[in-house]
VEXKOL-802544 format. One record per atom (N, C-alpha, C, CB): x, y, z; residue in three letters. Coordinates in pm, whole numbers, plus 50000, padded with zeros to 5 digits. Glycine has a CB too. Layout:
XYZALA...
//
This chain:
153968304551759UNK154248316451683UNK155748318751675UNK153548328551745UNK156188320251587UNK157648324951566UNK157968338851559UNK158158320051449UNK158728344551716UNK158988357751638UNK160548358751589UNK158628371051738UNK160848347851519UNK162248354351447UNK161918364451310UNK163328339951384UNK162178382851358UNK161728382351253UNK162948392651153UNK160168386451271UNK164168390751192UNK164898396851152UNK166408390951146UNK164668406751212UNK167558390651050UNK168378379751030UNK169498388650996UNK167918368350924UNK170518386951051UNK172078391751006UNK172738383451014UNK172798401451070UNK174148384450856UNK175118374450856UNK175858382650957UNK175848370250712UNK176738373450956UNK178248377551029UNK179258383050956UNK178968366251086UNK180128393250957UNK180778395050901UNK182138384650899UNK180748405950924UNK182628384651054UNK183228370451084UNK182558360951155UNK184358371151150UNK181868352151129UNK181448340651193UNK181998334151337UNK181638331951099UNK181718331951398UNK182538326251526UNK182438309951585UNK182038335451648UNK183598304151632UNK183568289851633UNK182618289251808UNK185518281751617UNK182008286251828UNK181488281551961UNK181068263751962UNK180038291851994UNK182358260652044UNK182288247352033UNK183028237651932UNK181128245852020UNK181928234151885UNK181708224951743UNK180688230951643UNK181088209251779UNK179998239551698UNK179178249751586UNK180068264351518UNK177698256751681UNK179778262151403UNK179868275351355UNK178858287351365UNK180058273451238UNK178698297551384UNK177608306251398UNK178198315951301UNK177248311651550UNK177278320351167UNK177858329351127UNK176298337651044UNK179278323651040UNK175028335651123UNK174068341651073UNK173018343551231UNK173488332150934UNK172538359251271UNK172238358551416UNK170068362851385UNK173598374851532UNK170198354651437UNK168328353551402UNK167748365751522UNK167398332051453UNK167098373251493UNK166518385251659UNK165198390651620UNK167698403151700UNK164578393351682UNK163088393251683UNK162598408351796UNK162528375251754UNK161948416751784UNK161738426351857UNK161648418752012UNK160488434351801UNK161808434152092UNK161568430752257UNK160068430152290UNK162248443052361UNK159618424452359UNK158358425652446UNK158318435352546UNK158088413852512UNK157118442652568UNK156878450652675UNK157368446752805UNK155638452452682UNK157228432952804UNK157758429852963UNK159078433852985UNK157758414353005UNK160238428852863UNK161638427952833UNK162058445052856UNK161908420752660UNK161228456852801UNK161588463652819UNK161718472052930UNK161368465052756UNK160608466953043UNK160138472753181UNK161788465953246UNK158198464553261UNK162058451853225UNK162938449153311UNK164488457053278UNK162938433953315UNK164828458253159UNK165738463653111UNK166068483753168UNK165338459852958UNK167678479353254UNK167858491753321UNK168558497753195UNK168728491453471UNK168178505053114UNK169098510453030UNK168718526453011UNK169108502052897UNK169348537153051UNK169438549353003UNK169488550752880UNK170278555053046UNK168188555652786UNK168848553252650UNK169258564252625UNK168088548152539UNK169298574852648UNK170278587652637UNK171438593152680UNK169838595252663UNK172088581052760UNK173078582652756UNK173998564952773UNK173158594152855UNK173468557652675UNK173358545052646UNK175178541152616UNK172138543152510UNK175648531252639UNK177038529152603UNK176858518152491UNK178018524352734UNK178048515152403UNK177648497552316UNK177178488552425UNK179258487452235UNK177738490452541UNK177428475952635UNK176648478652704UNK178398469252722UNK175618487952662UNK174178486652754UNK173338479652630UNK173348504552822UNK173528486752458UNK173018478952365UNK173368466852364UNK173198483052260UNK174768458052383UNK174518446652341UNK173778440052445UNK175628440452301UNK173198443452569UNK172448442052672UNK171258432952605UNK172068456452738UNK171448448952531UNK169478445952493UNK169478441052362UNK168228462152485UNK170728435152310UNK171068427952168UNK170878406652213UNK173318434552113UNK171618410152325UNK171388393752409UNK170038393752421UNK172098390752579UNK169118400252458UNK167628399152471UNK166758393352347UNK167128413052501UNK167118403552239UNK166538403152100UNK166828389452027UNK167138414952015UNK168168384052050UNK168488378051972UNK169368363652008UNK168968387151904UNK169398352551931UNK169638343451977UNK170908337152038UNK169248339251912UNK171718343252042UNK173028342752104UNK173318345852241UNK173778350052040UNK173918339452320UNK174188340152471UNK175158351052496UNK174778326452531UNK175748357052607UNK176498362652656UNK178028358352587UNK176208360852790UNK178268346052640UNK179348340652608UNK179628346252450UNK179218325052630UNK178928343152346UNK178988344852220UNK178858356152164UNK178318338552172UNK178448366252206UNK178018380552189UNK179608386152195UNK176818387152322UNK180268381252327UNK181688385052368UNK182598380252278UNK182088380352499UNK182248372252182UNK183348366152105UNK183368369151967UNK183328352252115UNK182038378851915UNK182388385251833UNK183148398451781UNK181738384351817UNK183358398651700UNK184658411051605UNK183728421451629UNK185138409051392UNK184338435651659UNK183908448051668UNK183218450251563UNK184798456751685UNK183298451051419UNK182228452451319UNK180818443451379UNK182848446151164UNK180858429651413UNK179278425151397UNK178868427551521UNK178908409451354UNK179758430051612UNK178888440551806UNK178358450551749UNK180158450051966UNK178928457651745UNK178198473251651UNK176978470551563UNK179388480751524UNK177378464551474UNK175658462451409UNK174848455851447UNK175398457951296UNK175438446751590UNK174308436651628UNK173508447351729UNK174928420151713UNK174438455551819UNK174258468151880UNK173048476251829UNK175468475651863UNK173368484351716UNK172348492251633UNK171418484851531UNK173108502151554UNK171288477151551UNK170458466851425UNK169138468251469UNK170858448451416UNK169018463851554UNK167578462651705UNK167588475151799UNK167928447251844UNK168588472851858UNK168618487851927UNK168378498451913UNK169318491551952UNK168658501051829UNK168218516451764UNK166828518451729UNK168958519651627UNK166338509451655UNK164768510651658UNK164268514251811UNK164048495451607UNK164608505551904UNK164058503552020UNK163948518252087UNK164878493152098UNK165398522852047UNK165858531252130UNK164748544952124UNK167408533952088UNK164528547051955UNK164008560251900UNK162128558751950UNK164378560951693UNK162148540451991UNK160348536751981UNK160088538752133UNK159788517351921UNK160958542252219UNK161298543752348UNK160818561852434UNK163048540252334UNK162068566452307UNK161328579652336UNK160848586352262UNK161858587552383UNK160028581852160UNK159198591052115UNK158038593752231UNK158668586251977UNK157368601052169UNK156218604852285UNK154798597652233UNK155968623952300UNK
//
């Protein structure tokens, strides 16, 4: 089963390596993903989202850190934010 089910370009692409990366494939969290995940979402920082942005989506730590403040932020709220609002609703 594939859950890639959601796709953003990059605004700037980033060199890792010999690859270019400039399109980030992310797929919702699993129930398990979310039990383990320590995140306050009410009083959440960007770097608790890109936390839970490394989870969602296919990019490592390393690479997450090497992108431009525009595509953290939307990689941040892209996924996150859904999560966040599907979190506490009641």
């Amino acid at each position: 089963m594939n859950d890639d089910k959601y796709q953003m370009t990059l605004a700037e692409p980033i060199q890792f390596g010999s690859k270019t990366i400039s399109e980030v494939k992310l797929r919702d969290l699993k129930s398990r993903e979310i039990r383990m995940l320590k995140v306050d979402f009410s009083n959440s920082t960007i770097g608790d989202l890109l936390v839970i942005a490394e989870h969602v989506s296919d990019l490592t730590t390393r690479q997450i850190d090497m992108l431009c403040k525009k595509d953290q932020l939307e990689l941040a709220g892209k996924r996150s934010e859904e999560h966040t609002s599907e979190l506490q609703s009641p």
